[in-house]
NULUMDO-843815 format. One record per atom (N, C-alpha, C): atom name; x, z, y. Coordinates in steps of 0.001 Angstrom, whole numbers, plus 500000, padded with zeros to 6 digits. Layout:
BEGIN
  atomo    east      up   north
     CA       X       Z       Y
...
END
This chain:
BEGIN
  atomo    east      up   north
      N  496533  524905  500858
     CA  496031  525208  502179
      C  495291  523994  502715
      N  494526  524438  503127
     CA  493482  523305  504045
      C  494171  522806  504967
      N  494260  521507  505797
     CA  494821  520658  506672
      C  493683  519869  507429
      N  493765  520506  508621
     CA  492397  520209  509128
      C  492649  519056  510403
      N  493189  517633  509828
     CA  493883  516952  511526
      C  495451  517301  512247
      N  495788  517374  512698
     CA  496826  518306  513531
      C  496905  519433  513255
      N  496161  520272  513195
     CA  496032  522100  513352
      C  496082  522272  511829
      N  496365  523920  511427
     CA  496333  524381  510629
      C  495035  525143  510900
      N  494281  525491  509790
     CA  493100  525957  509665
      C  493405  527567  510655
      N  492296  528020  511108
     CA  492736  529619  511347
      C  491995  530443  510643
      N  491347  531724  510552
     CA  490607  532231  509512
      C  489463  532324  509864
      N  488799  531906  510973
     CA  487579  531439  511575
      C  487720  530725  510514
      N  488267  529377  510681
     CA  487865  528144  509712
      C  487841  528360  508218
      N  488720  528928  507879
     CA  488442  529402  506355
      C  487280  530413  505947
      N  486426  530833  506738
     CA  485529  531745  506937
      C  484373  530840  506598
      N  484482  529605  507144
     CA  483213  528497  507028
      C  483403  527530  505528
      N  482292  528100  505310
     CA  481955  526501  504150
      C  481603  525200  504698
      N  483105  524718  504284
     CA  482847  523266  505106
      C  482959  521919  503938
      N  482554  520718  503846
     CA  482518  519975  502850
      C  483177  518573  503552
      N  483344  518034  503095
     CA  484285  516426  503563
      C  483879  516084  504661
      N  482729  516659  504925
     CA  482332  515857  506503
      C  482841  516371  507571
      N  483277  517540  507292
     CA  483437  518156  508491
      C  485022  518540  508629
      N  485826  517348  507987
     CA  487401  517226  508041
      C  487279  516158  508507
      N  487935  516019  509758
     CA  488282  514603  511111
      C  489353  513789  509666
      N  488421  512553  510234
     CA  489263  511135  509775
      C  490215  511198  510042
      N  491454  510579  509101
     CA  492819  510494  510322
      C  493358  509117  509687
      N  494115  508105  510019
     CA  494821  507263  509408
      C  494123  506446  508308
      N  493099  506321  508187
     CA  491978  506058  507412
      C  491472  504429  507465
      N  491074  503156  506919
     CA  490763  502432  507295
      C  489209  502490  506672
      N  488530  502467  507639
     CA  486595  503282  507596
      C  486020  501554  507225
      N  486499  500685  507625
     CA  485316  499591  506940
      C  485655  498740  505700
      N  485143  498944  504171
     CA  485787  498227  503482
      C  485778  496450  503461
      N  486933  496214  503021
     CA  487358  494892  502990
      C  487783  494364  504408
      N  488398  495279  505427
     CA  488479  494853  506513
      C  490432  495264  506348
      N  491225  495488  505339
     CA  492547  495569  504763
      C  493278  494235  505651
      N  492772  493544  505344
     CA  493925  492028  505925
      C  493588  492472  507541
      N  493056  492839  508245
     CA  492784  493430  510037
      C  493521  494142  510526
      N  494261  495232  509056
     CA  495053  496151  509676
      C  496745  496089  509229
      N  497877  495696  509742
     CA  498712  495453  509035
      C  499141  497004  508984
      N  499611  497640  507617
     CA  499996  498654  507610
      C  501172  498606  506426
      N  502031  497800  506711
     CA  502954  497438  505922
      C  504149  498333  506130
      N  504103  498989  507453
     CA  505150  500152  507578
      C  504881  501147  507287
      N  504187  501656  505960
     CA  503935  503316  505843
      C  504782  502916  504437
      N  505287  501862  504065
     CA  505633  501844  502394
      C  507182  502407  502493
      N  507750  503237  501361
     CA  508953  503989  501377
      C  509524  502650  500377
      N  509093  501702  499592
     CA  509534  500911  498665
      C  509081  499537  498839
      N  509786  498604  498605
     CA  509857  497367  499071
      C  509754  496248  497602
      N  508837  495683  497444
     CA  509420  494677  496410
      C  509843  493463  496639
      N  510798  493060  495959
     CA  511804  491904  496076
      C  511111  490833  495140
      N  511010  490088  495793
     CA  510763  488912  494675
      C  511319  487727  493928
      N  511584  487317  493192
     CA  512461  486856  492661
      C  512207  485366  491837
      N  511611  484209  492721
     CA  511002  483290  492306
      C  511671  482353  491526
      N  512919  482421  490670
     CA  513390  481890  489589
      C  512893  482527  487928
      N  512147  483931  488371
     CA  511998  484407  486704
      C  510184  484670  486684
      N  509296  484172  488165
     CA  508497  483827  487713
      C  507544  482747  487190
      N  506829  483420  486401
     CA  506092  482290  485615
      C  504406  481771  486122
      N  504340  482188  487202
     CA  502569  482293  487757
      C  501879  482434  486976
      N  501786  483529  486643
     CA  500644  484033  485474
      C  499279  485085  486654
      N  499639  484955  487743
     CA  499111  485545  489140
      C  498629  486924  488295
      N  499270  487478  487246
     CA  498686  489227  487106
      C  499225  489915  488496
      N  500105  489743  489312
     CA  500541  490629  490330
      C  499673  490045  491394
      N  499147  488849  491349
     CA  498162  488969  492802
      C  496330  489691  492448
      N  496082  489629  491014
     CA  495264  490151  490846
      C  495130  491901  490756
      N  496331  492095  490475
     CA  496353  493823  490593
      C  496715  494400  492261
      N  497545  493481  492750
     CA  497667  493737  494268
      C  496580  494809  495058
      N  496393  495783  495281
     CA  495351  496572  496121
      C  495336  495853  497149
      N  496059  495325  497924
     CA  495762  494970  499052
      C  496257  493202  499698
      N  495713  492909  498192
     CA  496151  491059  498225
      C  497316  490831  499945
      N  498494  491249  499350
     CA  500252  491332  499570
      C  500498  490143  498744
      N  500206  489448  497767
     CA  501380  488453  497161
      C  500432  487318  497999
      N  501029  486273  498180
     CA  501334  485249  498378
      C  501191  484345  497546
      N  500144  483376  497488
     CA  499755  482290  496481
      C  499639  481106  497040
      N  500533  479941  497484
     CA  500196  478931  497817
      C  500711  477532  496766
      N  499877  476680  496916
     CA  499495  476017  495579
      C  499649  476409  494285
      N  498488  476942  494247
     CA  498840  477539  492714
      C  500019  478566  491906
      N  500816  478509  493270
     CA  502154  479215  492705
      C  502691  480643  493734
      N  502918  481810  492961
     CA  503573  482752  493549
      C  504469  482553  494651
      N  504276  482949  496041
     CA  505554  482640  496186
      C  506403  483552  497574
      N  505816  485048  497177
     CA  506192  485812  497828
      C  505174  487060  498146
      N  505913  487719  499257
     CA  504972  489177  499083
      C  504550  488910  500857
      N  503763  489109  501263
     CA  503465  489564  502977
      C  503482  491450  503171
      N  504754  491410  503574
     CA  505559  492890  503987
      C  504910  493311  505114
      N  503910  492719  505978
     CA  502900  492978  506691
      C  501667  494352  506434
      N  501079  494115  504844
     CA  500157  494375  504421
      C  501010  495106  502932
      N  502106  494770  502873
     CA  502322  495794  501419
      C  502330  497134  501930
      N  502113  498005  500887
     CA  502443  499424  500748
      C  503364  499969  500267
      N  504121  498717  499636
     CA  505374  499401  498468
      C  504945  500021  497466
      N  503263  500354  496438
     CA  503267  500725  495789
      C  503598  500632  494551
      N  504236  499547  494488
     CA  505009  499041  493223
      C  504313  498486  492093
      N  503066  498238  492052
     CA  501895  497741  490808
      C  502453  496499  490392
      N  503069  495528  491375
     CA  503204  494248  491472
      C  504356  494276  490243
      N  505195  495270  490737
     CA  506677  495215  489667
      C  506538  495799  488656
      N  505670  496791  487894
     CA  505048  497871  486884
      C  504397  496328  486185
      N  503446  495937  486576
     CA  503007  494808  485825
      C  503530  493672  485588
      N  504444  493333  486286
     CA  504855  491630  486394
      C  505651  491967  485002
      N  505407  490661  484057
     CA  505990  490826  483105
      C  507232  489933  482326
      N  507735  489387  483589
     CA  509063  489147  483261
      C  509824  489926  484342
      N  509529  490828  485024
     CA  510091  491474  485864
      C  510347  490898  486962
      N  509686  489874  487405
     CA  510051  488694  489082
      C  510425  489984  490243
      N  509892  490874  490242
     CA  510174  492066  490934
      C  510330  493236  490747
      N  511510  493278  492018
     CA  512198  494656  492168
      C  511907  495592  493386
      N  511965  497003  493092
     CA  511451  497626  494137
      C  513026  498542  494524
      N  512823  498153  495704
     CA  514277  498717  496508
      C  513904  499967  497813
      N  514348  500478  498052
     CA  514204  501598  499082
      C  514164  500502  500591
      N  513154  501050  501183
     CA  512869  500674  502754
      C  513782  500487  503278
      N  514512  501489  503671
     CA  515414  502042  504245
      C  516951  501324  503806
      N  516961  500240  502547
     CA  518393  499430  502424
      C  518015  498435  503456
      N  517004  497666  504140
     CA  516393  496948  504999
      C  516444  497150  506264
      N  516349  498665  506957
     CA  515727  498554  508544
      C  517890  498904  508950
      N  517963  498503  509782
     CA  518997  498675  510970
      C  519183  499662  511803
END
């Protein structure tokens, strides 16, 4: 079913040939590379933990990062900004001594 914003389509609307333009933006960030402007670190259901005794700074998790979340100061890993993560977990799928773990949101909020 079509999801048109808030509303559910009615059969007027399914009546019309309509193409991407004419579905309202919603939650969307419209200018690229403007990611670090918007903190949207609370839509993530998963959290990664980091674990700076088993990494090795090989920075594959800040280079796969979608939304440069890790933390690189001098040269060295040294954390995630929970600001800007999503929880999509790339960081822990790739890291390859496993420096991170992905835990549920929700063991975190109060």
């Amino acid at each position: 079913m079509i999801f048109m914003g808030d509303k559910f389509p009615t059969q007027e609307h399914l009546k019309k040939k309509q193409n991407y333009k004419d579905i309202p933006r919603a939650g969307l960030i419209t200018n690229p590379g403007s990611s670090m402007l918007n903190k949207t670190g609370t839509w993530k259901a998963f959290r990664p933990v980091f674990d700076a005794g088993k990494c090795i700074n090989c920075m594959i998790c800040y280079s796969v990062c979608p939304e440069e979340a890790v933390i690189v100061k001098d040269g060295k890993v040294s954390g995630v900004n929970l600001d800007y993560c999503k929880g999509c977990g790339i960081c822990a799928n790739e890291c390859p001594v496993k420096a991170y773990e992905m835990k549920e949101e929700s063991e975190f909020k109060k």
